[in-house]
C-alpha positions as CSV (number, residue, x, y, z in Angstrom):
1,X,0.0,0.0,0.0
2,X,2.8,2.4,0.7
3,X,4.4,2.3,-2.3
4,X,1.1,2.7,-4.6
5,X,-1.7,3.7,-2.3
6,X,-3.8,1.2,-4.2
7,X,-6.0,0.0,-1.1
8,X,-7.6,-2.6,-3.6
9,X,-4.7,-4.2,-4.1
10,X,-3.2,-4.2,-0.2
11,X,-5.8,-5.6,0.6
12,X,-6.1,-8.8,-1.6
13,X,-2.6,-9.2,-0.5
14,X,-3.7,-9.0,3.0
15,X,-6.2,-11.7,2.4
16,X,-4.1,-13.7,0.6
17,X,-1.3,-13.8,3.2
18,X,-3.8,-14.5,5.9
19,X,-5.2,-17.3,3.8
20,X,-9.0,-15.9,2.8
21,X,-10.3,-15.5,-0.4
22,X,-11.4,-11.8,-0.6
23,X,-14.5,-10.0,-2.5
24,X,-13.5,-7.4,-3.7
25,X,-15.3,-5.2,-2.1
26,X,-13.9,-3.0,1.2
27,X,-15.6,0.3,2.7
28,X,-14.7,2.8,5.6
29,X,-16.2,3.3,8.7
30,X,-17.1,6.4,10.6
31,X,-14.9,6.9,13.4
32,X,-14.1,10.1,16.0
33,X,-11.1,11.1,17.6
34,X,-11.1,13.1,20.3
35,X,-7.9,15.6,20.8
36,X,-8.3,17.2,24.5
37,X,-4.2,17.1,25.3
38,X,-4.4,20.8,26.6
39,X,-8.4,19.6,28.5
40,X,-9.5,22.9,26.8
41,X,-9.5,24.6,30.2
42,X,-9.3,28.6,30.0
43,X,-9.0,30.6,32.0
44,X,-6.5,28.8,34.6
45,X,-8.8,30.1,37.6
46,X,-12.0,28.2,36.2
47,X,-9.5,24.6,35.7
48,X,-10.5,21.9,38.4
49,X,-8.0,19.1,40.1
50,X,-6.6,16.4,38.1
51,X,-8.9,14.4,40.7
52,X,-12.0,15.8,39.7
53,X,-11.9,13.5,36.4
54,X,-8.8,11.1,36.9
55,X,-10.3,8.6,39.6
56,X,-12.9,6.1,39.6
57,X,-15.7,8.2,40.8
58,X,-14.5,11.3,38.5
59,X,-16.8,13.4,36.6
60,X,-15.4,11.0,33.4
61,X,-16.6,7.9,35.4
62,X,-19.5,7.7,32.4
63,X,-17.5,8.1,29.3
64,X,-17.1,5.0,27.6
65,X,-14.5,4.3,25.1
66,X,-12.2,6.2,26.0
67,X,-8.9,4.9,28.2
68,X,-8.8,8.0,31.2
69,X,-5.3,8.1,33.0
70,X,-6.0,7.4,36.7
71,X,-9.7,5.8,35.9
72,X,-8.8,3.1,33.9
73,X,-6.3,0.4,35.4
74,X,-5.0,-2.7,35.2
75,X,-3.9,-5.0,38.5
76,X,-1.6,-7.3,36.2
77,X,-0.2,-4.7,34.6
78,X,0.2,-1.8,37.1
79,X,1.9,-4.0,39.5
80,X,3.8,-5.5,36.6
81,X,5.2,-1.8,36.0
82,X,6.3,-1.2,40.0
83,X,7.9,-4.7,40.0
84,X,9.9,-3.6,37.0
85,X,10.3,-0.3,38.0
86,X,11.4,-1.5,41.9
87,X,13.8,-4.0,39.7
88,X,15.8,-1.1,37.9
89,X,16.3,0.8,41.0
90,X,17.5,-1.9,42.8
91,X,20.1,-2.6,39.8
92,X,20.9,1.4,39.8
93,X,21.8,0.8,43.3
94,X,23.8,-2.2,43.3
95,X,25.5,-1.0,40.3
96,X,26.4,3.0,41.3
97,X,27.4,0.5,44.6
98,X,29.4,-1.5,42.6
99,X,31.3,1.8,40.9
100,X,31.7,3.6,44.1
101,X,33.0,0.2,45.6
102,X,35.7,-0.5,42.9
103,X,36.8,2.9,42.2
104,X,37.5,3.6,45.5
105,X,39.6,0.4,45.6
106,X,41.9,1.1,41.9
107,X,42.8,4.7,43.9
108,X,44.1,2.6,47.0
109,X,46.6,0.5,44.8
């Protein structure tokens, strides 16, 4: 598709890699995309607390669809991130440790 941006013909390759037989026919669908990375909020006097919309019970708790920093969470995969996050510490400890340790040791000989 990059190279031609015939969609026609991407796609019966798609098919035919994934092993379907394909119709010939494709279509779009309508989507939205919603762009709020500044949240819109003027004048700064009149913006709320990250907290008013970033928990659980937030103002956003309604809005479907859409993933919400701070609403939307994961056990696995939030513990998954402190475990791996607890892991690089500990290595940036042991090996600053390490460093400190051995450089002190070449400027005794």
């Amino acid at each position: 598709y990059w190279k031609t941006y015939n969609w026609d013909a991407a796609l019966a390759a798609g098919m035919a890699t994934a092993g379907y037989e394909y119709s010939g026919e494709y279509g779009w669908v309508e989507t939205q995309m919603l762009w709020p990375t500044t949240h819109m909020v003027a004048p700064a006097e009149d913006a709320l607390q990250c907290e008013s919309c970033h928990t659980d019970d937030g103002r956003l708790e309604n809005v479907e669809g859409v993933y919400i920093p701070g609403r939307d969470n994961n056990a696995i995969v939030d513990n998954l991130g402190w475990g791996i996050l607890g892991l690089a510490l500990v290595g940036v400890v042991i090996h600053g440790g390490a460093r400190i340790a051995l450089g002190n040791r070449r400027e005794e000989r």
